[in-house]
C-alpha positions as CSV (number, residue, x, y, z in Angstrom):
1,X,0.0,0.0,0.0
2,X,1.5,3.5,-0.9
3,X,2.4,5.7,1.7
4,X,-0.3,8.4,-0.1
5,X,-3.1,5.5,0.8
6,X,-2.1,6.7,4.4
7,X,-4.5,8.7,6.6
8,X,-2.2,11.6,7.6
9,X,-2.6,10.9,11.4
10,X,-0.3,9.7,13.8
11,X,-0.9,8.2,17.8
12,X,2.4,9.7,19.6
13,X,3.2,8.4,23.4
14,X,5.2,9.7,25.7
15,X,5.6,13.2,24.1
16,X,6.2,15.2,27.0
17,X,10.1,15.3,26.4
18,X,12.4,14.0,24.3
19,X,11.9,12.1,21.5
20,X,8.3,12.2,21.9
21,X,7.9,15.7,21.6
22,X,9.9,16.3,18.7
23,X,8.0,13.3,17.4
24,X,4.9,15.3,17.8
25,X,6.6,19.1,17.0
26,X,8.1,17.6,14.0
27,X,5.3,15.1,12.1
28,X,2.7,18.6,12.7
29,X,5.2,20.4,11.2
30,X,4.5,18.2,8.0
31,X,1.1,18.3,7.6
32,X,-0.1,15.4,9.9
33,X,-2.3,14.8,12.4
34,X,-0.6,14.4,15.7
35,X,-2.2,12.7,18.6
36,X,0.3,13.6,21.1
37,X,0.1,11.9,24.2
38,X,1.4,11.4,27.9
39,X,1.0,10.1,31.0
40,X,0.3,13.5,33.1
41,X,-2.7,15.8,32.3
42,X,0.0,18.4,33.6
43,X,2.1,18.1,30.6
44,X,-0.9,17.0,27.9
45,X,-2.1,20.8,28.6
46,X,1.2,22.1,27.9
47,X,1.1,20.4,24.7
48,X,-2.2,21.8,24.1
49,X,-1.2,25.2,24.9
50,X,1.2,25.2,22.2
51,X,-1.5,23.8,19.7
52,X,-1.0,20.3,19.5
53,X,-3.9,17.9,19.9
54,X,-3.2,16.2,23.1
55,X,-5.1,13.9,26.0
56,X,-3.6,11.1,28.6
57,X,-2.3,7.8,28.0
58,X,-0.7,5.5,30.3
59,X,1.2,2.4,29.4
60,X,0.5,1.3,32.7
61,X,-3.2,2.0,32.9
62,X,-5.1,-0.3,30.4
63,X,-8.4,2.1,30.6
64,X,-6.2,5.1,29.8
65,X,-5.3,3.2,27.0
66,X,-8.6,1.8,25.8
67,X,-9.8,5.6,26.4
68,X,-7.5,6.8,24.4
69,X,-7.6,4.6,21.1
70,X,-11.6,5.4,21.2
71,X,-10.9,9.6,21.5
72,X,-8.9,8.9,18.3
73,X,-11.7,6.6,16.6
74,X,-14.4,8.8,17.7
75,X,-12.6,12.1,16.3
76,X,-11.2,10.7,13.7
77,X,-13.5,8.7,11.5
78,X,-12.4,5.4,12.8
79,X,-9.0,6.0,11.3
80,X,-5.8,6.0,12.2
81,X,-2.8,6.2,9.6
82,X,0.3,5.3,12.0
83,X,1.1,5.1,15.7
84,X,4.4,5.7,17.4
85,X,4.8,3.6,20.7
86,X,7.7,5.4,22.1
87,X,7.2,6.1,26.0
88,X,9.4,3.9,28.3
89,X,11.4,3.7,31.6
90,X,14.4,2.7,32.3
91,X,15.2,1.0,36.1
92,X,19.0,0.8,37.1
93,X,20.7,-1.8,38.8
94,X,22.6,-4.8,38.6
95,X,20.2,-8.1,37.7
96,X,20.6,-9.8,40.6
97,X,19.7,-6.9,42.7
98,X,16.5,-7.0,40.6
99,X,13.0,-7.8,42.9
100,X,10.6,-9.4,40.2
101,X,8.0,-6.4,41.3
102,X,9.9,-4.0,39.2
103,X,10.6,-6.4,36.4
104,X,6.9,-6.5,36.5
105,X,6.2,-2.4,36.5
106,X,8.9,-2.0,33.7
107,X,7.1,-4.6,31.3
108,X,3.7,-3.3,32.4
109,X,4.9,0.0,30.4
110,X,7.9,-1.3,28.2
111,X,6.0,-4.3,26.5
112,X,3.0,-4.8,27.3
113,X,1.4,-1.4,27.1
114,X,3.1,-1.2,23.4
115,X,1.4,-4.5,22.8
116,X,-2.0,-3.5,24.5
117,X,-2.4,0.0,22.4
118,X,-1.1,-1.8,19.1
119,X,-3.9,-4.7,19.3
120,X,-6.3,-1.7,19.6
121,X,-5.3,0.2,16.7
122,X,-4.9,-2.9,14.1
123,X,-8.6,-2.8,13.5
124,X,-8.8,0.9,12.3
125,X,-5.8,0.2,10.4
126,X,-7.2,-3.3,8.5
127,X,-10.3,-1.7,7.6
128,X,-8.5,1.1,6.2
129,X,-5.8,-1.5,4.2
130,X,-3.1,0.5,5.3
131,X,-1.4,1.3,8.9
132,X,2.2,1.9,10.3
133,X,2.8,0.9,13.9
134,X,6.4,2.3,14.5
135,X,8.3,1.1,17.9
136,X,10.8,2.7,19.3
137,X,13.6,0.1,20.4
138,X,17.2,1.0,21.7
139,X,20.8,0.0,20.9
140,X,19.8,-1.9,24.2
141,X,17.9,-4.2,22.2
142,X,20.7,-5.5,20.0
143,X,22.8,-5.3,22.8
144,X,23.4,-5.4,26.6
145,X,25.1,-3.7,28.8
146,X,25.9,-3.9,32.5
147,X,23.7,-2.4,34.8
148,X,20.7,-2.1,32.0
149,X,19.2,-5.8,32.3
150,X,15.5,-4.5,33.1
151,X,15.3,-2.1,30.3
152,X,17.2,-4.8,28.0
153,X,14.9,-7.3,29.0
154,X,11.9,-5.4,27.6
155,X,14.1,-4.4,24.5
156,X,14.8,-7.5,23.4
157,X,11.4,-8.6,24.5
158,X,9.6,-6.0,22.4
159,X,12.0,-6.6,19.1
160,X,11.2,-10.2,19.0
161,X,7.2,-9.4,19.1
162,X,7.5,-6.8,16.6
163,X,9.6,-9.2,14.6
164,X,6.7,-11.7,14.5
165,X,4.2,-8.9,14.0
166,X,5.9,-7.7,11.1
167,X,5.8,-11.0,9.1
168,X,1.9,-11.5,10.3
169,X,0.8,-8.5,8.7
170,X,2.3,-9.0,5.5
171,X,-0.7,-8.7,2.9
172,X,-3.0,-6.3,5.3
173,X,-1.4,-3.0,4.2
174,X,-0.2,-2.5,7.6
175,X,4.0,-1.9,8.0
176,X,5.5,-2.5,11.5
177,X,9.0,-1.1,11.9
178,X,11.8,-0.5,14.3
179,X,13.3,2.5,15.3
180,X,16.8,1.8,17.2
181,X,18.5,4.6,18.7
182,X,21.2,5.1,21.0
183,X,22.3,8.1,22.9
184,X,19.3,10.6,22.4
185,X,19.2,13.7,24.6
186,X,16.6,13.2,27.0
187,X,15.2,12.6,30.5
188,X,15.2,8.9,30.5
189,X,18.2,8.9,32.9
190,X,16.3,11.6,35.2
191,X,13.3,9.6,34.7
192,X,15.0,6.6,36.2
193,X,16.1,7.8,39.4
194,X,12.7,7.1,41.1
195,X,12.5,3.7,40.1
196,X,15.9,3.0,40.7
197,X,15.2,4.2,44.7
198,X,12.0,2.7,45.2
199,X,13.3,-0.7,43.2
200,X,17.1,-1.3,44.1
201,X,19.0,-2.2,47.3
202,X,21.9,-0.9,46.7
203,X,23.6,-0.7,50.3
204,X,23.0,-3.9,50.8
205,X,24.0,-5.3,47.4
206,X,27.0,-7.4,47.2
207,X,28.3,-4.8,44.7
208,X,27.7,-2.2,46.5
209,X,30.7,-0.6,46.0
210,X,30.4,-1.3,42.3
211,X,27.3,0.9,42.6
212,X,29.6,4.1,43.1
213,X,29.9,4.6,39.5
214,X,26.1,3.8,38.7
215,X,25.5,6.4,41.5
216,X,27.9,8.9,39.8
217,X,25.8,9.2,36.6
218,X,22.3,9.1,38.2
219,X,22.7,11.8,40.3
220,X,25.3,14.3,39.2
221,X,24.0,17.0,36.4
222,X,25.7,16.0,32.6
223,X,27.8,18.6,32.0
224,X,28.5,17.9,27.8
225,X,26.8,15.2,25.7
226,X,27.6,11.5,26.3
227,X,29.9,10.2,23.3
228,X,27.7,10.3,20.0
229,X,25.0,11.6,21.5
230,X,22.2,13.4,18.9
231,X,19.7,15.3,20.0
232,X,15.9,13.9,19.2
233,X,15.7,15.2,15.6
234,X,18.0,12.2,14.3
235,X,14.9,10.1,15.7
236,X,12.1,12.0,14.0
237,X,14.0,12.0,10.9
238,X,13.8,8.4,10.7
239,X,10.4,8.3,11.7
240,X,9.2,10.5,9.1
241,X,10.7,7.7,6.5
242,X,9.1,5.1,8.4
243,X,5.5,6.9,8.1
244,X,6.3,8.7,4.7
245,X,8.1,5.8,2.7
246,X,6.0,4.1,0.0
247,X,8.5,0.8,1.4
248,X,9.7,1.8,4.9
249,X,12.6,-0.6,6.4
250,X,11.3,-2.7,9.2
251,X,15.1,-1.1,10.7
252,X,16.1,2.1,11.7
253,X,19.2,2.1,12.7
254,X,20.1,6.1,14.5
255,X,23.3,6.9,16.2
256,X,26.8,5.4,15.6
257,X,26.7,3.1,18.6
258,X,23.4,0.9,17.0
259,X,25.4,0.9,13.7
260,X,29.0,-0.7,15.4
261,X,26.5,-2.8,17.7
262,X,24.6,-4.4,15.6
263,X,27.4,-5.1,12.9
264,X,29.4,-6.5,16.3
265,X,26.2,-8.9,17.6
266,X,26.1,-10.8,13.3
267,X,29.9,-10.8,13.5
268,X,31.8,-10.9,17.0
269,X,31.8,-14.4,18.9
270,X,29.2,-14.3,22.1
271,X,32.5,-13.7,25.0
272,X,34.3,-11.1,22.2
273,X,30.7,-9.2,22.5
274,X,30.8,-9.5,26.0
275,X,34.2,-8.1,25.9
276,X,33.3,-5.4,24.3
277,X,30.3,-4.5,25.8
278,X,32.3,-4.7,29.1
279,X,34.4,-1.5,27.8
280,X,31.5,0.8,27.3
């Protein structure tokens, strides 16, 4: 189905920073229809304030969810051209200092509320023969790295269901695609410090003095970039070929870091990756 088959609307989540909000700034800019959506009303009159169409969603609340994906229907014709699943969390800390309550939380929001809202909005899409369901993945799901395992986790969870989504909606019009970016400039790692002090142990941990470093970058303000960081644009420009492209690529790879990792996890033996990922 051509991308110009498309109704010109787009589902955003998590657009109250970051990626989401250039996301939604940036697709607007182009014509579409942005549903731009967070968690807090706070924030989703902000967004309206500076004329963007926005209302609450919560991965983690399944009627905020279902309330959301009928707004759209009911305001939109029963259509829906594409939808961005991009809000996440991150939760810090080594895996075995892990309590299976926040493996739980982070895949209530990382996975399963991308699943959740993308089962709702296959139906507008199928009876419209063509759709885009975009999510966003990390380097973190080609990859992992030390102290990342809950956000990994739901990474790698959430490429392998978007894998088999892909190939079951060949012949429905519908592309599902992957956006993989690295370092972003956001508030994921801001974000993360709540979770991190209701979640993690760390005193008590037997690496707690490992911890020191973790500790380090949680708390103490950035005062540059990290190495190859790009700022949220270098997402929105791939997801305006994912939405605009008569034959998007079910891969977007972003920064330099995806590129070397996932040329490293086809080629590099399992303990050389490990090696590697050791450095940093």
């Amino acid at each position: 189905m051509a991308s110009s088959d498309l109704d010109r609307s787009i589902l955003i989540t998590g657009c109250s920073s970051g990626i989401g909000l250039d996301a939604a700034r940036g697709l607007k800019a182009r014509g579409w229809r942005v549903f731009a959506t967070c968690r807090q009303e706070a924030d989703c009159l902000r967004l309206r304030d500076e004329g963007l169409e926005s209302f609450r969603l919560d991965y983690s609340d399944e009627d905020s969810i279902a309330a959301a994906v009928a707004h759209v229907a009911e305001v939109n014709d029963g259509r829906l051209g594409a939808l961005f699943n991009n809000g996440a969390f991150a939760c810090p800390g080594a895996v075995e200092d892990l309590p299976r309550g926040a493996l739980r939380a982070i895949f209530e929001v990382n996975l399963f509320g991308y699943h959740d809202l993308s089962r709702r909005v296959i139906p507008m899409m199928r009876a419209a023969g063509a759709g885009r369901i975009i999510n966003c993945s990390s380097v973190l799901g080609l990859v992992g790295v030390k102290w990342r395992g809950a956000y990994v986790a739901t990474k790698f969870a959430m490429e392998g269901l978007t894998d088999v989504l892909r190939i079951e909606m060949k012949g429905t019009g519908i592309e599902v695609v992957l956006i993989e970016p690295g370092p972003i400039t956001s508030r994921i790692r801001e974000n993360a410090v709540p979770h991190f002090e209701k979640w993690i142990d760390w005193e008590n941990s037997a690496r707690s003095a490992e911890y020191k470093t973790l500790l380090h970058r949680l708390y103490e303000a950035k005062n540059a970039p990290d190495r190859f960081e790009l700022p949220a644009s270098a997402v929105t420009a791939k997801l305006i070929h994912a939405v605009e492209a008569a034959r998007p690529k079910p891969r977007y790879y972003v920064t330099t870091p995806t590129w070397i990792s996932g040329i490293a996890r086809r080629v590099l033996p399992t303990r050389a990756l490990d090696w590697l990922m050791a450095k940093g």
